[in-house]
C-alpha positions as CSV (number, residue, x, y, z in Angstrom):
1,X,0.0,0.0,0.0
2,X,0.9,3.6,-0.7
3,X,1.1,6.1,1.9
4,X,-2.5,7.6,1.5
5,X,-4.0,3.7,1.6
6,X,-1.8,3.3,5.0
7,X,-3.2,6.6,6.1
8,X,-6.9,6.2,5.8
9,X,-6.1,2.4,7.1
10,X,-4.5,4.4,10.1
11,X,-7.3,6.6,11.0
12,X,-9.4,3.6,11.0
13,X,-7.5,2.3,14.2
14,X,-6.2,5.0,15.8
15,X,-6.8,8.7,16.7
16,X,-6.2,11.0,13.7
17,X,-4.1,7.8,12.4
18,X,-0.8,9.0,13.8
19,X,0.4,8.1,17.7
20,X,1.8,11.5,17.8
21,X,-0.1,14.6,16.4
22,X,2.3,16.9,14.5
23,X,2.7,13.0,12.3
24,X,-0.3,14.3,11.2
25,X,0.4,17.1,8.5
26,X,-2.6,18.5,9.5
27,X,-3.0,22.0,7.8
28,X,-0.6,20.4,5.0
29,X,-2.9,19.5,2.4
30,X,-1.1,16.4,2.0
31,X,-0.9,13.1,3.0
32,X,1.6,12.2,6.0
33,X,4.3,10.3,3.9
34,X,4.5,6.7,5.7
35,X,8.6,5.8,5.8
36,X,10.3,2.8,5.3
37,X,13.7,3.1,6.2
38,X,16.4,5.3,6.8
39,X,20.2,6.1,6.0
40,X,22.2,8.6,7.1
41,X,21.5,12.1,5.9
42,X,18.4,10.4,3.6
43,X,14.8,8.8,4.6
44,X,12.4,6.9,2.1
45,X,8.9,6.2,2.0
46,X,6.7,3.5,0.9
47,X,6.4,4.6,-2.5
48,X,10.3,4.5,-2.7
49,X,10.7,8.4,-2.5
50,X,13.9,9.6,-1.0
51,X,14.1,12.3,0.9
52,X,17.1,14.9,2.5
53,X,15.8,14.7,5.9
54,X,15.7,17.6,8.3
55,X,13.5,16.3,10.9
56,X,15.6,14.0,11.8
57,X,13.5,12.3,14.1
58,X,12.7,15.7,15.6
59,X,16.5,16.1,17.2
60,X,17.9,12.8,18.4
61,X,19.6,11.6,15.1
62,X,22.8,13.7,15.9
63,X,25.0,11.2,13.7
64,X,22.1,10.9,11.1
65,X,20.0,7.8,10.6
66,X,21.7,4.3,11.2
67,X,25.0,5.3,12.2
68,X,27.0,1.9,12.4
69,X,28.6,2.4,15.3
70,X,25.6,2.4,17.3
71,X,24.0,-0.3,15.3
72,X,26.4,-2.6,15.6
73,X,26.6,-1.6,19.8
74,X,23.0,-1.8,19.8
75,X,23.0,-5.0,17.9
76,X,25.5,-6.3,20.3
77,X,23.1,-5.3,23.6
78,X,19.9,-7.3,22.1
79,X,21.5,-10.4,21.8
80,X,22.0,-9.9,25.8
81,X,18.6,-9.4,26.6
82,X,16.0,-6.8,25.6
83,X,14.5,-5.7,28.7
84,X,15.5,-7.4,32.3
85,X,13.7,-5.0,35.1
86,X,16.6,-5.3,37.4
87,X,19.8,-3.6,37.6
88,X,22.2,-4.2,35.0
89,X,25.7,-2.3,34.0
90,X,24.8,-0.6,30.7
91,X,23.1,2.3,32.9
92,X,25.9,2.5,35.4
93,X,28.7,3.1,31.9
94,X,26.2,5.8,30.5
95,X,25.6,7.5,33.7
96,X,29.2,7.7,34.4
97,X,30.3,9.2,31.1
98,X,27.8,12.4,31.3
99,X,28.3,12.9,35.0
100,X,32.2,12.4,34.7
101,X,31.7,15.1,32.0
102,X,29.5,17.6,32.9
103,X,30.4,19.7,36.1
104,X,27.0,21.0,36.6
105,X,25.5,16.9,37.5
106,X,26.9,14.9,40.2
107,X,23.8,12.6,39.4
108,X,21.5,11.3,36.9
109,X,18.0,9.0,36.9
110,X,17.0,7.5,33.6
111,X,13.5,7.3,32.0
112,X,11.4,6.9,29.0
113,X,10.8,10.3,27.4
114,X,11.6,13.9,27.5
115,X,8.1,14.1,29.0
116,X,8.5,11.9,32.0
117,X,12.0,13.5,32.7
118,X,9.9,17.1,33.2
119,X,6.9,15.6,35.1
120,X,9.4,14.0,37.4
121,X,11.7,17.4,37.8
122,X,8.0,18.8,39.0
123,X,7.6,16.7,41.4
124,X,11.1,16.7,42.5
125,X,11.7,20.8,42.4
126,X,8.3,20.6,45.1
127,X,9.4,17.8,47.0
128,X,13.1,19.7,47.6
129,X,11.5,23.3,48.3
130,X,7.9,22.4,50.0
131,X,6.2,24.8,47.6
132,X,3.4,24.1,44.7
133,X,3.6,26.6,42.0
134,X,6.1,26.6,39.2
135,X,6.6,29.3,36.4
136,X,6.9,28.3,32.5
137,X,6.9,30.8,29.7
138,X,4.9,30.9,26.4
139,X,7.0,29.6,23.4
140,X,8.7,27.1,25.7
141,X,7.3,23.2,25.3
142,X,8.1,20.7,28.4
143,X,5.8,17.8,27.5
144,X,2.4,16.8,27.7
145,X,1.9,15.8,31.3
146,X,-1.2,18.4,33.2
147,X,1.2,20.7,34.4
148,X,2.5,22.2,31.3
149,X,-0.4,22.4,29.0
150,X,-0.8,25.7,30.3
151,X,-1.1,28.8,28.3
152,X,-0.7,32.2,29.4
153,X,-4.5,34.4,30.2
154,X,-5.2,37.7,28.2
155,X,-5.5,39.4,32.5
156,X,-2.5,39.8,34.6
157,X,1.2,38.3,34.4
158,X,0.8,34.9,35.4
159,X,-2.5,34.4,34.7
160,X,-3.1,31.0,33.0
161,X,-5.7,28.5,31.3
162,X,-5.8,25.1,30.2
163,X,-4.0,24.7,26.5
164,X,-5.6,21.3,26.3
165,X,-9.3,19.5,27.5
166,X,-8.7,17.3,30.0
167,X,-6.6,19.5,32.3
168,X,-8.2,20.8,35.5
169,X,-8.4,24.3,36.7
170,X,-6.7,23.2,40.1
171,X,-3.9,21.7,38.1
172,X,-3.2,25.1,35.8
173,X,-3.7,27.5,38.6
174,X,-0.5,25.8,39.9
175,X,1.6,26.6,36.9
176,X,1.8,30.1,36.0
177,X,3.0,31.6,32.4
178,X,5.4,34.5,31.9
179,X,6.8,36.0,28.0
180,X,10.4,35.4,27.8
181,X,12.6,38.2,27.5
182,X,10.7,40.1,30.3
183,X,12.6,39.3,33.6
184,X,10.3,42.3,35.1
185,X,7.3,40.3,34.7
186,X,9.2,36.9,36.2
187,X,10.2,39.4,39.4
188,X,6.4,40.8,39.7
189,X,4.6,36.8,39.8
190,X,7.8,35.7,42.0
191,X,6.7,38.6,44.3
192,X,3.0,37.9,44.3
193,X,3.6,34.3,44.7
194,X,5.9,33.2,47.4
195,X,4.9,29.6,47.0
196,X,7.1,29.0,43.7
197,X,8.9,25.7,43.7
198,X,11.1,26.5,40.6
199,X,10.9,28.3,37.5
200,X,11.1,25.7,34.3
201,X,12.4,27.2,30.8
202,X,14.2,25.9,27.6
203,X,17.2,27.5,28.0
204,X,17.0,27.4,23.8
205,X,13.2,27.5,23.2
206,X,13.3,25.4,20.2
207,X,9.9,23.9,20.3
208,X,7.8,26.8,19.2
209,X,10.0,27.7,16.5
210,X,13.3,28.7,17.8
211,X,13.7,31.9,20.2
212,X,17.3,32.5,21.5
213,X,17.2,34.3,25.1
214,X,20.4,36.3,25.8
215,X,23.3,34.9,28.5
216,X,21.7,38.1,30.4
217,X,18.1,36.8,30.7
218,X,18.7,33.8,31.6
219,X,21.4,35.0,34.3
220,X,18.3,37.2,35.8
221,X,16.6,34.2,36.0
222,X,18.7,32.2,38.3
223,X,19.3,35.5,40.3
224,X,15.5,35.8,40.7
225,X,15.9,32.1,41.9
226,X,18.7,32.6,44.2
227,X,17.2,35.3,45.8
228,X,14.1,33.4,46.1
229,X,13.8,30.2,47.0
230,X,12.6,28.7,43.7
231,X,15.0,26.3,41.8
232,X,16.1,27.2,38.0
233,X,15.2,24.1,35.5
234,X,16.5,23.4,32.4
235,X,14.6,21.7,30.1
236,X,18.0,20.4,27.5
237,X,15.5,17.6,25.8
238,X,16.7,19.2,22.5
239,X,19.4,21.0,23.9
240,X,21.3,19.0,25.9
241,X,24.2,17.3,23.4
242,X,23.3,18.9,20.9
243,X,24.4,22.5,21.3
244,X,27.4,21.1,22.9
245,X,28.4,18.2,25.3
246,X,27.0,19.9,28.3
247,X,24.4,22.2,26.6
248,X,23.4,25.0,26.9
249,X,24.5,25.3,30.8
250,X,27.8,24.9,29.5
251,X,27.3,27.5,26.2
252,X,26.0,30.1,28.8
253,X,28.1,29.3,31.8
254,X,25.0,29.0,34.1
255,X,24.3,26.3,36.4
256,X,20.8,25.1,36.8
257,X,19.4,23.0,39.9
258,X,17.6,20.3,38.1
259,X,18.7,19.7,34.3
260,X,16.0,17.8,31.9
261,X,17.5,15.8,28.9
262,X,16.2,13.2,25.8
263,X,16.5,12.7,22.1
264,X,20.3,12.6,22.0
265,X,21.0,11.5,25.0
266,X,19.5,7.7,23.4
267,X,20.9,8.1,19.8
268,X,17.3,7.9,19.1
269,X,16.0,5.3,21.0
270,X,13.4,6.0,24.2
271,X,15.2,7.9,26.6
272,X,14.9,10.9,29.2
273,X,16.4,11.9,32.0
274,X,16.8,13.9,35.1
275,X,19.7,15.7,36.6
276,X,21.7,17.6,39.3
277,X,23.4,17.8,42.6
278,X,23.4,14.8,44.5
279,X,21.5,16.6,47.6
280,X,18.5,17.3,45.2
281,X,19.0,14.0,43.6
282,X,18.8,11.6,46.8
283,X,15.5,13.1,47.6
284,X,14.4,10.6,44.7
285,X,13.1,7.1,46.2
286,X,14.3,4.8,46.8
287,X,16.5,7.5,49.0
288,X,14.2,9.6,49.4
289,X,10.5,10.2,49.6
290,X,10.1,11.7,46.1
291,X,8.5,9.1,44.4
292,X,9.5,7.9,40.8
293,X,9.4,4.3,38.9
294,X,9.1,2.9,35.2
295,X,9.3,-0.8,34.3
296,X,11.1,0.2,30.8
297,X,13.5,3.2,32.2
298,X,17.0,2.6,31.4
299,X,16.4,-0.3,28.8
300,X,19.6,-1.7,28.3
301,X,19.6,-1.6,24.7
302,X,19.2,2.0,24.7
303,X,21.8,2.5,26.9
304,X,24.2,1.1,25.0
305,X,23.0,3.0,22.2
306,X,23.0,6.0,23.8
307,X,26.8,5.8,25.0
308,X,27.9,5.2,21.3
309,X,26.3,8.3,20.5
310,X,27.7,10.3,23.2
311,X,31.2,8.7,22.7
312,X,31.4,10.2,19.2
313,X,30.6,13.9,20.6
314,X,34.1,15.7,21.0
315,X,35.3,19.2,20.3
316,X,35.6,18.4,16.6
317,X,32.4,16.6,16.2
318,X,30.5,19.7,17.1
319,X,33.0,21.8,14.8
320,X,32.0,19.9,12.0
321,X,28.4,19.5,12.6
322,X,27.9,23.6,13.4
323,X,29.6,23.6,10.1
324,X,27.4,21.0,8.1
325,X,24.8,23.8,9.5
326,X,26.1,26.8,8.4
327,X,26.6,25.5,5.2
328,X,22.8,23.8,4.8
329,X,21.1,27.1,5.9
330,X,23.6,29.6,3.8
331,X,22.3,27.1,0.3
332,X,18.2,27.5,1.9
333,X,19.1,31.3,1.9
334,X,19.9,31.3,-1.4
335,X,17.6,29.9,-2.9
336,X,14.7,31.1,-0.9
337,X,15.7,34.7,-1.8
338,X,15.3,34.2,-5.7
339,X,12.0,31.4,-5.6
340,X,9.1,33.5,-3.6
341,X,10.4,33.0,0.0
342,X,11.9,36.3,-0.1
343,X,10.4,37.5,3.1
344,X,11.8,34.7,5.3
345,X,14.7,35.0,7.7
346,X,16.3,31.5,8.9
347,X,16.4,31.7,12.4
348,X,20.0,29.5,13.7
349,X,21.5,28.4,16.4
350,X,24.3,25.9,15.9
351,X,22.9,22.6,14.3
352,X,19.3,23.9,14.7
353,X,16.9,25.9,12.5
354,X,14.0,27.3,11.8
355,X,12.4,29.0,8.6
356,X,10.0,32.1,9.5
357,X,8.2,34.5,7.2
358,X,9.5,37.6,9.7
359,X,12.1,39.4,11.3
360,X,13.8,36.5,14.1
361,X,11.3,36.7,16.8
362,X,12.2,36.3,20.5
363,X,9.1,35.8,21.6
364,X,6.1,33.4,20.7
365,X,4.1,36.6,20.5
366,X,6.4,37.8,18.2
367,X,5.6,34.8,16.0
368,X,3.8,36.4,12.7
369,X,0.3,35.4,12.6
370,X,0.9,33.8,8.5
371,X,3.8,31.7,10.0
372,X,1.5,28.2,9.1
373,X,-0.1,29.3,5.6
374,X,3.7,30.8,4.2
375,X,5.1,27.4,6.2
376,X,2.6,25.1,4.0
377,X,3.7,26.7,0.7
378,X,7.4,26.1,1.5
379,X,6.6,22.5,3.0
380,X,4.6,21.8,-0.4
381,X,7.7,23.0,-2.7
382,X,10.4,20.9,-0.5
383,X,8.6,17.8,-0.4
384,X,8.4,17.7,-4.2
385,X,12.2,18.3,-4.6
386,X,12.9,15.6,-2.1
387,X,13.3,17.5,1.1
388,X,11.7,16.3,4.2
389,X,11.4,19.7,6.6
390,X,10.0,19.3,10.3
391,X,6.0,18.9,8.8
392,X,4.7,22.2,10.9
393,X,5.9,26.0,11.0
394,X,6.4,26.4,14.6
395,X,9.1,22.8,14.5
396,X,12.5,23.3,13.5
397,X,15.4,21.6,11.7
398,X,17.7,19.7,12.3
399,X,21.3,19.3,10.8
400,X,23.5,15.9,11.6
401,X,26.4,14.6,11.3
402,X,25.7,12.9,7.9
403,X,24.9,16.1,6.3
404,X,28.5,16.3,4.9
405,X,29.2,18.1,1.8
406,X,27.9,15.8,-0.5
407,X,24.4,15.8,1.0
408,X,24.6,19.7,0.8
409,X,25.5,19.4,-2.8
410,X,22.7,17.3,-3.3
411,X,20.4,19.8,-1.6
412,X,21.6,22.3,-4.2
413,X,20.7,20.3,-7.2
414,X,17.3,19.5,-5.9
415,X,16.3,23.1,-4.8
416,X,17.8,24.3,-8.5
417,X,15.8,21.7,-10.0
C-alpha cells in the first residue's frame, strides 16, 4: 500500500491515524508520507521516494540515521537481553560518562521520554522546596503531562488557562505563564507568589520555532531564583548534546538546579532523564521520599545505544556538525531569496533551524500570525524536490552529522531543480 492507503487504514484504528499529532500534517494539504527506512542524511517512503531529511527524528539523530557504530553496539546489547527489570551495568557506563563530563551533574535517573523527565523534575523541584507553583513561559514546550499544557491568560502576568481539554483548573492554577525576554514580569509573579517551587524554561526555546534568550536573561533568571527560594530548571531535551556536550549550561556558563535531557541523550531510541546535585538528587526514592518508577526506564539496549552516541561527541564533532549547518542554511538562503520565499529570515543556532516569514522573533508573540499558511507553501515546494522539513511552522530543523558536503550538494541540485 501507498502512503495515502496506509493513512486512511490508520485513522481507522487510531486517533487521527498517527500516535503522535504533528505526524499528522494537518494544515498540509497532504498526505503524512509513511517511511520505510532510513540512512544517514536520507529517509524513504513506501512509495520509494527519497528524501534529504531535516527532521531527523525531531533532534535525536545527531550522527544521522543508522550510524554503524551504534547499530552494531546496539545490535550487540539485544543479543544480551532486551528488557531485564533489574539492575544491570549498561546504565551504570552511560551515567558515568555524562556525569564524569558535565560539572553541573553529580547525578542522573534515567526514563522513557523527555516528558517523563519534566513531570518527574515537577515533582522533585516541590518535594526539595515544600512549595506548589512553578513558572513556564509561552513559546517554551516541556511535554504533555497536566502541568505544562498551560497557556498564558489575556489578565495579569501569570494568569493561565488550560491549553488542552482534559486538564483541571486546580492543576493550571498551579503553573503560571510568563513572555520570555521580560525578567520584570518573572520578578512581579515571584513577588506575588511566594509559594514558587522552581521556575522551568528551555534554555534554547526550540519547540515553538526557535527563540534564543540572551546569556543576560537567563542569568536574571537564576538570580530571581537565588534570591528566592525557587530552583532554575532546564529543560535540554533538545538542547542537551546537541548545542554542545553539556548544553546550553555549558554554552551560557550557568548552572541550573535540576537539568532535563532526551533525544540525544539515546541516539534515538526512548530515553529521558533527570539531573543535578546529589542533595537534590537523593531526595528521589528509593533514598528519598520523592516518588519515581518505570518498568522500561534505562532499557539496556538504549543505553548502550546512547553511549555510542555520546562517545562520538568531542570538540571536533561539534566543529564539523555547526559547520554542516552553516553551510545547509547559507544554500536554503539562497535559494529562498530568488523562488518567492523572499520575506523569510532563517532563524540558527548551531545545528538547529528554523524558517520564519518575519524578522527572528524572540518571543512566541512575536511569531507572525501567517507563519502556518507561508510554512505550508514552502513544506509543499520541499517535499516535491525531495526535502523532508519538520511537517509544521512552529518545529524546527535539524542538521546531523551525515549532512557532509555531499548531501549539501545534493540539496543544491534538488532546490535548483
Amino acid at each position: 500500500m501507498n502512503s495515502d492507503q496506509l493513512f486512511e487504514q490508520a485513522k481507522k484504528y487510531t486517533p487521527g491515524g498517527v500516535h503522535s499529532p504533528v505526524r499528522s500534517f494537518k494544515g498540509l494539504h497532504t498526505t503524512p508520507r509513511f517511511m520505510n527506512r532510513a540512512q544517514g542524511a536520507f529517509i524513504t517512503d513506501e512509495e520509494n521516494n527519497e528524501y534529504i531529511d531535516f527532521c531527523m527524528s525531531f533532534g535525536p539523530l545527531i550522527l544521522g540515521h543508522k550510524n554503524q557504530d551504534v547499530l552494531e553496539k546496539a545490535k550487540a546489547a539485544l543479543e544480551n537481553g532486551w528488557s531485564f527489570g533489574a539492575a544491570e551495568k549498561y546504565s551504570l557506563e552511560l551515567a558515568q560518562y555524562i556525569v564524569d563530563r558535565i560539572d553541573h551533574i553529580e547525578q542522573i535517573r534515567f526514563m522513557n521520554s523527555g516528558t517523563e523527565a519534566v513531570m518527574t523534575a515537577i515533582r522533585l523541584a516541590r518535594g526539595a522546596t515544600g512549595r506548589n507553583k512553578i513558572i513556564k513561559f509561552n513559546g517554551c514546550y516541556h511535554g504533555h503531562m497536566d502541568q505544562m499544557l498551560i497557556k498564558a491568560g489575556s489578565g495579569l502576568a501569570g494568569e493561565v488557562e488550560a491549553s488542552s481539554k482534559g486538564v483541571t483548573p486546580s492543576t493550571a492554577q498551579d503553573t503560571l505563564v510568563c513572555e520570555l525576554g521580560n525578567l520584570e514580569e518573572v520578578r512581579e509573579v515571584v513577588k506575588a507568589n511566594p509559594d514558587i517551587a522552581a521556575i522551568f524554561i528551555e534554555p534554547l526555546p526550540a519547540n515553538n520555532g526557535l527563540l534564543p534568550q540572551t546569556i543576560e536573561y537567563l542569568k536574571g533568571l537564576r538570580e530571581i531564583c537565588n534570591e528566592s527560594g525557587a530552583l532554575l530548571v532546564f529543560d535540554e531535551v533538545i538542547s542537551g548534546f546537541r548545542t554542545s556536550f553539556g548544553g546550553m549550561a555549558q554554552d551560557t556558563g550557568i548552572t541550573p538546579d535540576i537539568v532535563t535531557y532526551g533525544k540525544v541523550i539515546g541516539g534515538g531510541f526512548p530515553v529521558g532523564a533527570v539531573a543535578g546535585k546529589k542533595d537534590i538528587m537523593e531526595l528521589l526514592a528509593p533514598v528519598g521520599g520523592v516518588y519515581q518508577a518505570g518498568t522500561l526506564s534505562a532499557n539496556p539496549v538504549a543505553m548502550v545505544a546512547g553511549l555510542a552516541t555520546l562517545k562520538q561527541l568531542d570538540d571536533n564533532f561539534y566543529e564539523k556538525l555547526n559547520q554542516n549547518a552553516q553551510a545547509i542554511v547559507e544554500i536554503f538562503k539562497d535559494w529562498m531569496s530568488q523562488n518567492g520565499f523572499e520575506d523569510y529570515e532563517i532563524v540558527q543556532y548551531k545545528s538547529l533551524f528554523w524558517p520564519v516569514p518575519a524578522k527572528a522573533p524572540k518571543a512566541a508573540n512575536q511569531i507572525p500570525a501567517n507563519l502556518l499558511e507561508r510554512f505550508n507553501e514552502l513544506f509543499k515546494v520541499c517535499l516535491e524536490k525531495g526535502i523532508y522539513l519538520s511537517p509544521n511552522g512552529y518545529e524546527i530543523g535539524f542538521v546531523s552529522a551525515a549532512h557532509d558536503q555531499a548531501v549539501q550538494e545534493e540539496l543544491k541540485k534538488r532546490l535548483w531543480s
